[in-house]
N, C-alpha and C positions, 0 to 999 in steps of 0.2 A: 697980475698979468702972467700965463703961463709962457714960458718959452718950450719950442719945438724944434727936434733937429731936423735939416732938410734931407729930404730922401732922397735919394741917388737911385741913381735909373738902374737899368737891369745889367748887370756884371757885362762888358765891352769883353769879346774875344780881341781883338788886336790888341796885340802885345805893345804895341805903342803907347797907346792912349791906357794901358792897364797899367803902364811903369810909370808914365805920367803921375795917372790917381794914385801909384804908389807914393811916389815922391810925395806928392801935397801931403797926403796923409801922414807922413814920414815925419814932415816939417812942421804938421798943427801937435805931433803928439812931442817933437821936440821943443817946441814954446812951450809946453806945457812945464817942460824936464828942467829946462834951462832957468826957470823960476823958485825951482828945488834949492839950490845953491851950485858952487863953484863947482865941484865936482860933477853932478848932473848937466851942469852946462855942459862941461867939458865933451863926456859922450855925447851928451846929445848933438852937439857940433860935428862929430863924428860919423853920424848914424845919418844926419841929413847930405853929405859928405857921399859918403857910399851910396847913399837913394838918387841923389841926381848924378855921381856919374854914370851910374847902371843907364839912364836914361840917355844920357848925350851921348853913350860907349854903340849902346843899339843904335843911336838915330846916325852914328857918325860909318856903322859898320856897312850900310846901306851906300855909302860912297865909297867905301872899299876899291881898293885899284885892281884885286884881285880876289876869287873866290879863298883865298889861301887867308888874305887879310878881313874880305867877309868875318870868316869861322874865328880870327882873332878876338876883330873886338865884341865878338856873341860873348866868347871864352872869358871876357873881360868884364862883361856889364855880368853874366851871370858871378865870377867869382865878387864884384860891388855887389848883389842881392844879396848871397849867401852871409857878408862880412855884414847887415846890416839884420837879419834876420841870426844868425848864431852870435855876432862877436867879430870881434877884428883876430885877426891870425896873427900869430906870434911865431918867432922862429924858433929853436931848439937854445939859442945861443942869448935869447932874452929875457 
């Protein structure tokens, strides 16, 4: 019996539902990691970590009390993308 992956529809422009499928995707490739051993767990805990805040930062930036806090938490869910596609930032003093 051959198995088959399922196809995914045509790339969603709303940023919403693309963070979303980021996230899942985030989290099946971190099961994957977290079966490596302790240390791959470790990031990988990390990494799914950064993928759904980036998502709840947008969905929550949308409530925003002001356009000032809007652009915050944009500022927020982007720096969670970037820490999950580069690495986590470090300070000078770590």
């Amino acid at each position: 019996m051959e198995h088959t992956l399922p196809t995914r529809p045509p790339k969603p422009y709303d940023i919403r539902e693309r963070l979303l499928l980021f996230a899942c995707d985030v989290v099946r490739v971190a099961q994957e990691l977290h079966r490596r051993g302790p240390i791959a767990g470790a990031l990988s805990l990390q990494l799914v970590e950064a993928a759904v805040n980036a998502a709840s930062n947008l969905e929550e930036g949308d409530d925003g009390s002001s356009r000032r806090d809007f652009h915050a938490k944009d500022r927020i869910a982007l720096r969670e993308i970037k820490e999950v596609s580069h690495g986590p930032r470090r300070s000078p003093n770590q």
